[in-house]
C-alpha positions in Angstrom: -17.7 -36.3 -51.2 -18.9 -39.5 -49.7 -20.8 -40.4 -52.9 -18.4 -40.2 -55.0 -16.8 -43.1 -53.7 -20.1 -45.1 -53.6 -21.2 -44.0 -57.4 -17.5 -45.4 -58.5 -17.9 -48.5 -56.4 -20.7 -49.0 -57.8 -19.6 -49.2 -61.3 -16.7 -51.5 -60.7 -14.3 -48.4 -62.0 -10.9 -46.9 -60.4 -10.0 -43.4 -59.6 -7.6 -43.2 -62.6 -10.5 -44.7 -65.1 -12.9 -41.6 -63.9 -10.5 -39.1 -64.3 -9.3 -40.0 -67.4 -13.0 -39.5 -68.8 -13.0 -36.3 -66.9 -9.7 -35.0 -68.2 -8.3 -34.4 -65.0 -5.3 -36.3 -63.0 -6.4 -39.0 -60.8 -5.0 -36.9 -57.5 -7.6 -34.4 -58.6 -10.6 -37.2 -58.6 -9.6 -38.6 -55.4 -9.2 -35.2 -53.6 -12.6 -34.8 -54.7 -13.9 -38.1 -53.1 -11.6 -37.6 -49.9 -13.0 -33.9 -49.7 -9.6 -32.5 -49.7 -10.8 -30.6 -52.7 -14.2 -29.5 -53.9 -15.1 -29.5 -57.5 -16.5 -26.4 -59.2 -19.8 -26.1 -60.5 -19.0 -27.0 -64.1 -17.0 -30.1 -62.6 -20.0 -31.0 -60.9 -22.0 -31.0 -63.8 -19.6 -33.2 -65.8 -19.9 -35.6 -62.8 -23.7 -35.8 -62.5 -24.0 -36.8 -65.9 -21.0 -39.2 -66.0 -23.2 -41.1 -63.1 -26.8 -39.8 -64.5 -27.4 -38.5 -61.0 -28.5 -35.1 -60.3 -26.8 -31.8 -58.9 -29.2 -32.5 -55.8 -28.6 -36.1 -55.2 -24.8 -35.8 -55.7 -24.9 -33.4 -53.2 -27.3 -34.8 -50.6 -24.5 -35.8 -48.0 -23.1 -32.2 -48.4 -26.2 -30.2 -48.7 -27.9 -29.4 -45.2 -31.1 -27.1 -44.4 -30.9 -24.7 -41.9 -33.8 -24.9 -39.9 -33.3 -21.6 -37.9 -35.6 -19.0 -37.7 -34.4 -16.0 -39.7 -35.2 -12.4 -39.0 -37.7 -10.6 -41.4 -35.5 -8.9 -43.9 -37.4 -7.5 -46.7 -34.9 -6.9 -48.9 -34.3 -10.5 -49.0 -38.5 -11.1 -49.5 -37.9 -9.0 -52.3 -35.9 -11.2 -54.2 -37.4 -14.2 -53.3 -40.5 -13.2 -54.5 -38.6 -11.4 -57.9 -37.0 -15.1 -58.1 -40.2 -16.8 -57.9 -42.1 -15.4 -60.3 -39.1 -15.0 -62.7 -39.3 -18.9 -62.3 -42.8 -19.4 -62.8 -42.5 -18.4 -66.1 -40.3 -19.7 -67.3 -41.8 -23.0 -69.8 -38.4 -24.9 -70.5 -38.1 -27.8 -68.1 -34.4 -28.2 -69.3 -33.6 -24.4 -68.2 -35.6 -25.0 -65.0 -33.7 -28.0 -63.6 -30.5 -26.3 -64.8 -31.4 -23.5 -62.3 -32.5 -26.1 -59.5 -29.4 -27.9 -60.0 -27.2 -24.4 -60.0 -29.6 -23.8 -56.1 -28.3 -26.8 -55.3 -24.5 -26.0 -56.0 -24.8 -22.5 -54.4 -26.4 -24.2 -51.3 -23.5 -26.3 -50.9 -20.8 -23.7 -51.7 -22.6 -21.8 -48.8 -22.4 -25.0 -46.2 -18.9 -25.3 -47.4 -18.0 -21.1 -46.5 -19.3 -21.7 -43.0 -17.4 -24.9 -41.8 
């Protein structure tokens, strides 16, 4: 993950100082900035807010639209729609970016299954 690396540079810190706040080995932190390994979603989290970056911006390099036509499938409408009105109500910014930012993880996890 390409900005990884840039978001440690950044702060002047070193692989093993990052993982140590993490609580995980430094092999595991750098596999995650080489791509060798990917982080789960909960990892993720921990790593947004050790940078105060979001889900979405971490994930930028990694995260690419599809801009292909899809095929009606209503089934798939269905949801949608269930999801957006689910989402209009709900009040709580705090619960609303936390479902943004999990869109965001699935997105990439999706990207990832078809490379």
């Amino acid at each position: 993950m390409i900005r990884l690396a840039e978001l440690r540079k950044e702060k002047n810190l070193s692989q093993k100082e990052i993982a140590r706040v993490l609580q995980i080995t430094q092999q595991a932190y750098s596999n995650y900035e080489n791509g060798r390994r990917e982080p789960d979603y909960n990892m993720l989290k921990k790593i947004a807010d050790l940078y105060k970056v979001s889900l979405d911006w971490l994930l930028n390099n990694e995260i690419q639209e599809e801009k292909k036509s899809r095929p009606v499938n209503t089934e798939r409408d269905t949801i949608i729609n269930k999801l957006i009105q689910r989402l209009e109500a709900i009040d709580d910014l705090n619960i609303l970016k936390d479902v943004s930012d999990y869109s965001d993880y699935l997105t990439y996890r999706q990207n990832q299954s078809k490379e």
